[in-house]
C-alpha positions in Angstrom: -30.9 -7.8 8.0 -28.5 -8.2 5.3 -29.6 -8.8 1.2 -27.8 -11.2 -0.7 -26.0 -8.2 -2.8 -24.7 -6.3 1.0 -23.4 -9.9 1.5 -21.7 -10.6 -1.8 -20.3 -7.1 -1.4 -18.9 -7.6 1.9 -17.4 -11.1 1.4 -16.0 -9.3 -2.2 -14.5 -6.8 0.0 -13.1 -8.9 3.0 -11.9 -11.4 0.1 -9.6 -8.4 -1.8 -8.6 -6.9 1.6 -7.3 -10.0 2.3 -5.0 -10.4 -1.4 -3.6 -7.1 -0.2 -2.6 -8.0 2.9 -1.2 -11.2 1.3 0.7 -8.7 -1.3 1.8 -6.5 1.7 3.5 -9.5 3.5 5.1 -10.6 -0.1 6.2 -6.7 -1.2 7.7 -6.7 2.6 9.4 -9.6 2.1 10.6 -8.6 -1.0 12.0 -5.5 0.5 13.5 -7.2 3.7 15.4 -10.0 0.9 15.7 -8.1 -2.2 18.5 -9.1 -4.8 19.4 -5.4 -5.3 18.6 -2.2 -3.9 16.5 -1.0 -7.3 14.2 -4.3 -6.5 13.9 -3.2 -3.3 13.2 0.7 -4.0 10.1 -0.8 -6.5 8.8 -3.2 -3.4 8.6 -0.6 -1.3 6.7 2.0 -3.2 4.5 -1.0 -4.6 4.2 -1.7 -0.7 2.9 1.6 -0.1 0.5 1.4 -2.9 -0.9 -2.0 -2.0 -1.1 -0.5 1.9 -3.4 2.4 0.5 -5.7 -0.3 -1.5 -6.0 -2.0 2.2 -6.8 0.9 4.2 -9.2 1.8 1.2 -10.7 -1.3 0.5 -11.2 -1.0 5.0 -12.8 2.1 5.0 -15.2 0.6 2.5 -16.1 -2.2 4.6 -16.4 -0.6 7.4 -18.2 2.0 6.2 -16.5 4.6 7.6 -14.2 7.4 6.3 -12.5 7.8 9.6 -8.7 6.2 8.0 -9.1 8.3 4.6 -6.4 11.1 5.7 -4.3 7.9 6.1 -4.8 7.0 2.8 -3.6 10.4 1.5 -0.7 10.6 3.8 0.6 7.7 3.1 0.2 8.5 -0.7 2.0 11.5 -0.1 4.8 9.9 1.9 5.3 7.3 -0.2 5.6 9.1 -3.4 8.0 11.9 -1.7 9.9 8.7 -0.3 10.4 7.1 -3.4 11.4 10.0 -5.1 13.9 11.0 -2.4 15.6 7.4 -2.7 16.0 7.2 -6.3 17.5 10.8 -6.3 19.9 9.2 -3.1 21.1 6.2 -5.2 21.5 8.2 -8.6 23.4 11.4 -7.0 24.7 9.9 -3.8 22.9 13.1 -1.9 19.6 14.4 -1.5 19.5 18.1 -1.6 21.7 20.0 -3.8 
């Protein structure tokens, strides 16, 4: 049987997971129709970070730490990633 405060917490949590998603869809669209390629470097690491809050904020609701190594991948991807294309648009190459 669920207490009001499990049932607050779960409608809290299905309520933010579902203003990430909504920022997902905006950050892709931002990166899909961005006025420059800067903009669209910035949506997509702010894409990653708002798809890490998701999976988070999921693992959290269902209580599970099974999508937690995503999490951290995806960190780690997405800060090499960002790195690696701002070091592409500033030198023109990658590795020196």
């Amino acid at each position: 049987m669920l207490t009001h405060t499990t049932l607050f917490l779960n409608v809290c949590l299905w309520i933010g997971a579902a203003f990430y998603l909504l920022a997902c869809l905006l950050n892709g669209y931002r990166v899909l129709i961005g006025p420059s390629l800067p903009d669209r470097i910035a949506a997509l690491d702010t894409l990653s970070i708002n798809a890490i809050g998701l999976i988070i904020l999921l693992c959290i609701a269902l209580q599970t730490r099974l999508y937690m190594d995503v999490a951290i991948l995806l960190a780690m991807f997405g800060f090499i990633s960002t790195a690696a294309i701002c070091k592409y648009v500033l030198r023109g190459f990658i590795i020196e």
